[in-house]
Backbone bond lengths (Angstrom), bond angles and torsions (degrees), N, CA, C in turn:
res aa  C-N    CA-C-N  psi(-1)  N-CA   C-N-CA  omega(-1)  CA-C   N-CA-C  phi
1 X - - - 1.438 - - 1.519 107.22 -
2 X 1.325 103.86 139.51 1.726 110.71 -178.77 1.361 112.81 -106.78
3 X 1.481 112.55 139.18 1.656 109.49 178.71 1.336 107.01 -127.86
4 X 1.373 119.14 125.38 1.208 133.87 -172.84 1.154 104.78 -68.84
5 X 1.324 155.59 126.21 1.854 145.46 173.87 1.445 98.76 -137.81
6 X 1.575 109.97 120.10 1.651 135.92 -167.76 1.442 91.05 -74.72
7 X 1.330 151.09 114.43 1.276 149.07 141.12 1.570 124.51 -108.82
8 X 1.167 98.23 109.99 1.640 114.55 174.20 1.941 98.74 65.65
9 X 1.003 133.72 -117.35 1.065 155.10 154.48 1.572 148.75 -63.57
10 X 1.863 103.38 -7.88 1.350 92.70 159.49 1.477 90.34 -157.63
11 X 1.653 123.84 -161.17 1.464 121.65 -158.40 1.683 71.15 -122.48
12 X 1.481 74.32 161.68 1.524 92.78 171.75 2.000 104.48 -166.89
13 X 1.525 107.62 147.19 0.837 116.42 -164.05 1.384 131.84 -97.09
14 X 1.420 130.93 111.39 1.187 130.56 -174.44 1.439 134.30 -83.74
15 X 1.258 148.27 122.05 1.220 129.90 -178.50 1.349 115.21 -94.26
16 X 1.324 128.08 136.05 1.331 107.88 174.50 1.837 98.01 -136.72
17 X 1.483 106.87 139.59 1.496 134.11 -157.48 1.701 98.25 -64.67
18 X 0.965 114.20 114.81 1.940 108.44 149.78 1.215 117.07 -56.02
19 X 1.252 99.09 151.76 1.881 123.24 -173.51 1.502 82.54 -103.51
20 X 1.244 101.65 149.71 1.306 125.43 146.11 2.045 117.71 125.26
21 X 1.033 121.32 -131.73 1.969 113.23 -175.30 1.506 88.48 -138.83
22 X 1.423 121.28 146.08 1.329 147.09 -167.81 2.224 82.67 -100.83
23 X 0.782 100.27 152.99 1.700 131.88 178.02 1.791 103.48 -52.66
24 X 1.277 82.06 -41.49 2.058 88.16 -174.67 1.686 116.98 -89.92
25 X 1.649 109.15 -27.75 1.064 110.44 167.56 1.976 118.46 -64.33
26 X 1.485 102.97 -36.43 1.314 105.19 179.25 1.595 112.76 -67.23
27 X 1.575 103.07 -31.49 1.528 81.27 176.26 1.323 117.91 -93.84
28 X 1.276 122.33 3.87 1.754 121.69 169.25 1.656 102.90 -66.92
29 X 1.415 114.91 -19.72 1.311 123.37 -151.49 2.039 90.36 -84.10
30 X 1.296 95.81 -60.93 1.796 117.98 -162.59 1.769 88.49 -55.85
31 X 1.618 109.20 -58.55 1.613 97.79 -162.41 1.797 112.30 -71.14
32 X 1.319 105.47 -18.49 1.987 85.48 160.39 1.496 111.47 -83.36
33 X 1.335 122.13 -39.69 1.786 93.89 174.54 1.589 109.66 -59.41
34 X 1.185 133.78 -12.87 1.430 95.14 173.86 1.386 114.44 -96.49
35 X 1.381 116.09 -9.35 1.672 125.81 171.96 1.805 84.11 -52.89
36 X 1.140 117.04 -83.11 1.459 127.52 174.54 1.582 134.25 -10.03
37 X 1.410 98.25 -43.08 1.488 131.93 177.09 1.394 108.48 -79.23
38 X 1.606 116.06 -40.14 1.588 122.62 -158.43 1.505 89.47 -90.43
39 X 1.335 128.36 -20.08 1.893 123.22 -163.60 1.648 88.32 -100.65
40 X 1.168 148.93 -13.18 1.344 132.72 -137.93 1.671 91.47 -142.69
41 X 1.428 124.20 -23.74 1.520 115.00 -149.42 2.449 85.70 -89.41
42 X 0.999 105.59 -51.16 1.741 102.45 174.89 1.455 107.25 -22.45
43 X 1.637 102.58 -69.66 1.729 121.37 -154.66 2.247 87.56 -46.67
44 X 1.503 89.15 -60.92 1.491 100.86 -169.21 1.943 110.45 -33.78
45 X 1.437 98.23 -50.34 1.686 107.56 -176.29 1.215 96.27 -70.93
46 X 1.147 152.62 -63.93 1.344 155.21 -170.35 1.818 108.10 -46.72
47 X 1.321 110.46 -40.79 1.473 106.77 167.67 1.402 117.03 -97.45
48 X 1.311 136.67 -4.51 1.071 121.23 148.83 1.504 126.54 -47.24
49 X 1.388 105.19 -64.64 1.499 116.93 156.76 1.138 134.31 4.04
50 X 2.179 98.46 -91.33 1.378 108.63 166.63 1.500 120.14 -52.76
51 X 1.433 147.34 -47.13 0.941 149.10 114.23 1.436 121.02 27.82
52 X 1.194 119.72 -66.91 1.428 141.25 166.52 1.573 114.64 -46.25
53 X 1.039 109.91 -78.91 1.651 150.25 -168.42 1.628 85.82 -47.08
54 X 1.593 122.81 -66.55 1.054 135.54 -171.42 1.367 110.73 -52.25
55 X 1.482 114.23 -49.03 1.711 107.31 -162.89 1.922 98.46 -73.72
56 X 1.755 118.75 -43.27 0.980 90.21 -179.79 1.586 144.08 -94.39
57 X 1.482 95.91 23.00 1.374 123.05 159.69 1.719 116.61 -70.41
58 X 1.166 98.95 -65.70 1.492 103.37 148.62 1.240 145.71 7.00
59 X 1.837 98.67 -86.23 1.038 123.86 162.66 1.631 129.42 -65.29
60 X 1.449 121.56 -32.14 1.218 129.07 168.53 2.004 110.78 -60.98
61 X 1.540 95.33 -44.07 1.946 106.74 -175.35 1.974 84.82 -52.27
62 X 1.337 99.46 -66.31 1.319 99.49 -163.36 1.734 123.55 -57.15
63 X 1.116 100.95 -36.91 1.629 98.89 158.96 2.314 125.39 -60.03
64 X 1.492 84.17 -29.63 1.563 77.11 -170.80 1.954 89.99 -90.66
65 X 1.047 121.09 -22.57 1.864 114.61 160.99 1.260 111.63 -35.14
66 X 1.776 101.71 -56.19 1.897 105.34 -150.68 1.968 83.95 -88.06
67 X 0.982 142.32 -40.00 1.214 129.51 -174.20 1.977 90.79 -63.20
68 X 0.653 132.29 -65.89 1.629 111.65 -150.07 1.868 112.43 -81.49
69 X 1.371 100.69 -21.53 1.435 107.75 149.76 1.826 123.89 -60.00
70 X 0.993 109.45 -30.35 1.674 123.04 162.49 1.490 114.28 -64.03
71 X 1.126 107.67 -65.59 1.529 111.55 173.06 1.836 115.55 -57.29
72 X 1.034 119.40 -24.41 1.488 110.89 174.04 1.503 93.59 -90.43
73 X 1.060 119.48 -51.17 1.435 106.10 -172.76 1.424 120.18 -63.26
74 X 1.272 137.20 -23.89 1.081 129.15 156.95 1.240 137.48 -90.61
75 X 1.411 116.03 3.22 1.057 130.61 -156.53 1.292 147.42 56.13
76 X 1.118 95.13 10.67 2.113 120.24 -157.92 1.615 96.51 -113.74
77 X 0.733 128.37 146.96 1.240 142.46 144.61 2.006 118.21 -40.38
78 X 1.220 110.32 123.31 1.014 122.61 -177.62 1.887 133.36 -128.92
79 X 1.674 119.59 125.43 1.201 119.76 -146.81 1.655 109.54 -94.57
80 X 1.269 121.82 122.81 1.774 112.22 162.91 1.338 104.82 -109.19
81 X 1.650 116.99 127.45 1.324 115.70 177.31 1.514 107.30 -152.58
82 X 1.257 110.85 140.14 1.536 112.57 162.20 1.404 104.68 -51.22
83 X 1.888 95.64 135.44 1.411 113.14 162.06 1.411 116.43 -137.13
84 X 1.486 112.00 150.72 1.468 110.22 -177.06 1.976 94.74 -103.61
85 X 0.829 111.81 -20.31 1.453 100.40 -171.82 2.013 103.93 -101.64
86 X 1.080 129.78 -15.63 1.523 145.99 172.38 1.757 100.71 70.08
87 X 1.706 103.02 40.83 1.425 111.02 155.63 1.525 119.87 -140.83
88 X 1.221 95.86 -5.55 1.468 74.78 -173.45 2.070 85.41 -145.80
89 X 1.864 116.83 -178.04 1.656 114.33 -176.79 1.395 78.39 -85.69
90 X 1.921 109.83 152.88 1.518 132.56 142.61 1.268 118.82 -36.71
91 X 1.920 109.85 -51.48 1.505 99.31 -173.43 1.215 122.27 88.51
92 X 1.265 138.49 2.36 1.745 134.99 -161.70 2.033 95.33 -134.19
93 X 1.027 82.99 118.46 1.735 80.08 169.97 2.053 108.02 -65.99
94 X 1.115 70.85 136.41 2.263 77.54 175.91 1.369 103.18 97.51
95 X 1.516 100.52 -7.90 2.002 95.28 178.74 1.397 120.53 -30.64
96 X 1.202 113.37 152.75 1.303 111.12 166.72 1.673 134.88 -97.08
97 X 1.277 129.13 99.51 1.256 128.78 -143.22 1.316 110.17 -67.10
98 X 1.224 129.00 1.20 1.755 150.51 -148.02 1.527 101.10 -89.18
99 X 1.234 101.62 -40.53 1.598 118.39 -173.09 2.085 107.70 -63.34
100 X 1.888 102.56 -27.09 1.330 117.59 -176.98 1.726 115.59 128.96
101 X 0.963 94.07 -155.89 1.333 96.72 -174.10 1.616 112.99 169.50
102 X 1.739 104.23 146.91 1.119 95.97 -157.11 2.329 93.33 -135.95
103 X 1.483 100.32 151.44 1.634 102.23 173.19 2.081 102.20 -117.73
104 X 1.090 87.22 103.14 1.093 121.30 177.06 2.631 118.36 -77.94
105 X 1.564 93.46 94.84 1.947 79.75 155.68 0.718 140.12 -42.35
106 X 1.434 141.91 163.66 1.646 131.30 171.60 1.591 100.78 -58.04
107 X 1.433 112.98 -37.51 1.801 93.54 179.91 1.578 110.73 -84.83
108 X 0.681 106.14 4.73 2.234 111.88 161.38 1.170 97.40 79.39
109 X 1.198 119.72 66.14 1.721 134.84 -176.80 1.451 85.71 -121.39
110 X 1.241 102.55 133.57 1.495 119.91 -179.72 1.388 114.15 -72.18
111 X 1.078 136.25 108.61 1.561 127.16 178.84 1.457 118.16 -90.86
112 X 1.486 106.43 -37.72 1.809 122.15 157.46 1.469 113.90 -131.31
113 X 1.769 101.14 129.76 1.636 95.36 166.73 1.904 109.22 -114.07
114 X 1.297 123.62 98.49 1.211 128.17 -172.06 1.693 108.23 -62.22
115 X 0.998 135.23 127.07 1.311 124.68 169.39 1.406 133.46 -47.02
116 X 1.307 146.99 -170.92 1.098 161.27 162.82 1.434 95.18 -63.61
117 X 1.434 119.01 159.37 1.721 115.15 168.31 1.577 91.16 -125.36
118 X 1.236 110.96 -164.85 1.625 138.31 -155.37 1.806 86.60 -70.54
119 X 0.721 129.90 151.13 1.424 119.91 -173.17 2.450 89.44 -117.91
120 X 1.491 109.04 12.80 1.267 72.61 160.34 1.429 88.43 -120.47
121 X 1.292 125.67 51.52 1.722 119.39 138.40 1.540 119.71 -113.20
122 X 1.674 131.17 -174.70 0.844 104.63 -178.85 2.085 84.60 -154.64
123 X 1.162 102.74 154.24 1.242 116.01 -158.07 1.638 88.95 -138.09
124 X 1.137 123.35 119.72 1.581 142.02 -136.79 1.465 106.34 -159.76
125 X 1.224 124.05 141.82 1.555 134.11 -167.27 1.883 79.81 -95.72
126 X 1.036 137.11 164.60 1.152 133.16 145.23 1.739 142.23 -99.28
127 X 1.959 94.79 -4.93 0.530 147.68 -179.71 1.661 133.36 -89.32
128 X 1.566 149.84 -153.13 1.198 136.55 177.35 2.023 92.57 -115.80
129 X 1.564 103.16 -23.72 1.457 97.27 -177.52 1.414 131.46 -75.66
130 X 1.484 109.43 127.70 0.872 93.89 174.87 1.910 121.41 -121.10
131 X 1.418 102.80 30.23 1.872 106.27 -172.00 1.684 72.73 -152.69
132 X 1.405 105.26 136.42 1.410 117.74 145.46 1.717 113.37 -110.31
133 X 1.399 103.09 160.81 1.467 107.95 -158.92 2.081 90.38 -139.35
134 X 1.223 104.44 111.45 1.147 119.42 168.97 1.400 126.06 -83.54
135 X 1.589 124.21 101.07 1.599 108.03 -166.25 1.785 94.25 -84.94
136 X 1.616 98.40 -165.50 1.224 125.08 -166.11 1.686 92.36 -64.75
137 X 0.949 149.29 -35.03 1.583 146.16 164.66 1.078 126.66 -83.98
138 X 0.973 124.26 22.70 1.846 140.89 171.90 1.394 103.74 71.50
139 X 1.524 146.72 13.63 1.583 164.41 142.73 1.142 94.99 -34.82
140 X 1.698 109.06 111.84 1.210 109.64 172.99 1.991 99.15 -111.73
141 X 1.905 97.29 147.42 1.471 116.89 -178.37 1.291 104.80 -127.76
142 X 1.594 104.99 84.41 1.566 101.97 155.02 1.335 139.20 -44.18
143 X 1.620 128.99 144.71 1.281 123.74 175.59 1.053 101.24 -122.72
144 X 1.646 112.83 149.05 1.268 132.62 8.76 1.409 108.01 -65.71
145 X 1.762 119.16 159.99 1.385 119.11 177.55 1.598 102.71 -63.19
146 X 1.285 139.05 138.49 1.292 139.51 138.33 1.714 95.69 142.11
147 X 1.041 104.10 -3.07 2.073 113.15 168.10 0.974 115.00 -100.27
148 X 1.750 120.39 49.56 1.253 123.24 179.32 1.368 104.25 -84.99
149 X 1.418 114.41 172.07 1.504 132.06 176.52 1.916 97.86 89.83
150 X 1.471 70.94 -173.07 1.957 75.61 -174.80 1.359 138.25 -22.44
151 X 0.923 163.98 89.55 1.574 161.76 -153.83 1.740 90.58 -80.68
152 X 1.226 112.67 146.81 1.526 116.76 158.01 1.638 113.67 -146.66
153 X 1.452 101.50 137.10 2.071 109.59 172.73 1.732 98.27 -85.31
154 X 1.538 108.03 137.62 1.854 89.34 140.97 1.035 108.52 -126.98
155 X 1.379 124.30 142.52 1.194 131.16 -174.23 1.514 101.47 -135.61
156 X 1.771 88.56 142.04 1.599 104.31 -145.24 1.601 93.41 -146.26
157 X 1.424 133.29 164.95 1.476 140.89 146.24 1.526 103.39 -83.33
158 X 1.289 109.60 131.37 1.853 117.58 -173.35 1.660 94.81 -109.30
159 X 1.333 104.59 -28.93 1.929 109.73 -163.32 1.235 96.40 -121.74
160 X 1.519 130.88 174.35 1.848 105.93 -43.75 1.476 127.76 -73.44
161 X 1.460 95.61 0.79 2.010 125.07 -178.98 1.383 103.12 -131.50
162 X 0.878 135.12 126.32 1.275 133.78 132.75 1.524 122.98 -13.75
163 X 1.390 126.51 92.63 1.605 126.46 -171.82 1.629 111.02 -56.95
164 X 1.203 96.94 150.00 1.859 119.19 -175.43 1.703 90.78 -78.27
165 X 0.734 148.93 -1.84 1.536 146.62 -144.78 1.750 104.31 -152.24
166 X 1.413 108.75 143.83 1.553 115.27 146.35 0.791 127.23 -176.26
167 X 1.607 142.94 177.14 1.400 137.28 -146.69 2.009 113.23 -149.57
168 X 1.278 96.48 126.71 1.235 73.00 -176.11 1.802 108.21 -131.29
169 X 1.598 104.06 139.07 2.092 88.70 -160.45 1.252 86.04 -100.69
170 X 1.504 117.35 144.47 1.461 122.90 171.19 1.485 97.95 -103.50
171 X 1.583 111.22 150.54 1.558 130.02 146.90 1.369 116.54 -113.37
172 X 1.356 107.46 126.56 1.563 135.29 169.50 1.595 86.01 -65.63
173 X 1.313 91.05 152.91 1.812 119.62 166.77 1.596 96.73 -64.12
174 X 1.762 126.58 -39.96 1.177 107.38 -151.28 1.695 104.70 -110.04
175 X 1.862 102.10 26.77 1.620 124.76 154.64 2.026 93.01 99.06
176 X 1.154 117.59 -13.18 1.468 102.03 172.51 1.596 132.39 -51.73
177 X 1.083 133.17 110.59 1.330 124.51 177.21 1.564 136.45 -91.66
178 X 1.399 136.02 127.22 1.265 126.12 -177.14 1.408 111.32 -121.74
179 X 1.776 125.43 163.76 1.278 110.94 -179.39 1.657 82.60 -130.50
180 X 1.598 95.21 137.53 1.451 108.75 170.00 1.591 115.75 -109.64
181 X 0.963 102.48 170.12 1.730 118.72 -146.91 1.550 85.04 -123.85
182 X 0.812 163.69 135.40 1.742 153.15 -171.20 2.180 84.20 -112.68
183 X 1.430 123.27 156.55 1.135 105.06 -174.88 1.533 79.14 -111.13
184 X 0.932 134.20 -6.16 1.859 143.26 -176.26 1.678 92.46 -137.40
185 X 1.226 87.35 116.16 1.812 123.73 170.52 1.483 107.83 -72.48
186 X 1.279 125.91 133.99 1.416 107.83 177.19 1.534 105.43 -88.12
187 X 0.890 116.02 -29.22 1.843 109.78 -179.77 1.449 122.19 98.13
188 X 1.387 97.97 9.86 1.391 123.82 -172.06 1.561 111.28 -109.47
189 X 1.166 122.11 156.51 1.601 114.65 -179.92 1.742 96.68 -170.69
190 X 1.433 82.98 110.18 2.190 78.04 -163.97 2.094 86.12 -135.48
């Protein structure tokens, strides 16, 4: 832009610079954030994930703690079971724990109601049990009768890929819990 400025006796011409980004600078700008975006956005999904996997691993260790800590402390026998409604056990061997899960008194007073989780993971008995039963000594009795010994969850992403990652928490008969890290993923999510 040109500015005419009257001084003394004749005109003379000023230029003065525009503010702002030329068309080519903006797109030098757009195509490194997505260079940026394309190196950085994986790592990001990949730790969401683990992230994931972890909290509701977590949350299951910590539910089968406060259920068998209940049962010694009260002396009663005490219930952890998938629930779809977060009052009462599902009942179905192979349930799906995703839906929640609930630790239930002998009089079926809710002591924890865990929510629903992400419904594209899936949190799976691996096993035939699907209710553990905490007696007065923290002895845990899976159901159905004859799925005794270790209980195990795996919990996995099933949607929209099949997750690189999964986790699986074991219960000891005598209520101890561990979460394993598999160092080979099966690639499976059922």
């Amino acid at each position: 832009m040109i500015i005419k400025a009257y001084r003394g006796n004749g005109v003379t011409n000023v230029h003065q610079s525009n503010r702002g980004f030329s068309l080519i600078e903006l797109m030098i700008v757009l195509v490194i954030l997505g260079i940026v975006l394309a190196i950085v956005l994986p790592g990001f999904t990949s730790s969401a994930l683990t992230t994931r996997l972890k909290t509701y691993s977590n949350e299951l260790v910590g539910s089968v703690r406060l259920a068998r800590g209940e049962a010694i402390k009260r002396n009663r026998s005490v219930v952890l079971c998938a629930s779809t409604d977060g009052a009462t056990c599902a009942g179905s061997a192979g349930a799906d724990w995703t839906s929640g899960w609930v630790v239930l008194d002998p009089n079926s007073v809710v002591l924890l109601r865990e929510q629903e989780k992400d419904t594209a993971y899936s949190i799976k008995p691996t096993n035939t049990a699907h209710t553990l039963t905490f007696d007065a000594s923290g002895v845990v009795t899976p159901t159905p009768p004859g799925s005794a010994g270790t209980s195990s969850f795996k919990i996995c992403r099933k949607t929209p890929t099949v997750g690189a990652q999964e986790r699986f928490v074991t219960v000891t008969t005598i209520g101890q819990t561990n979460i394993i890290d598999p160092s080979s993923p099966s690639g499976t999510c059922s």
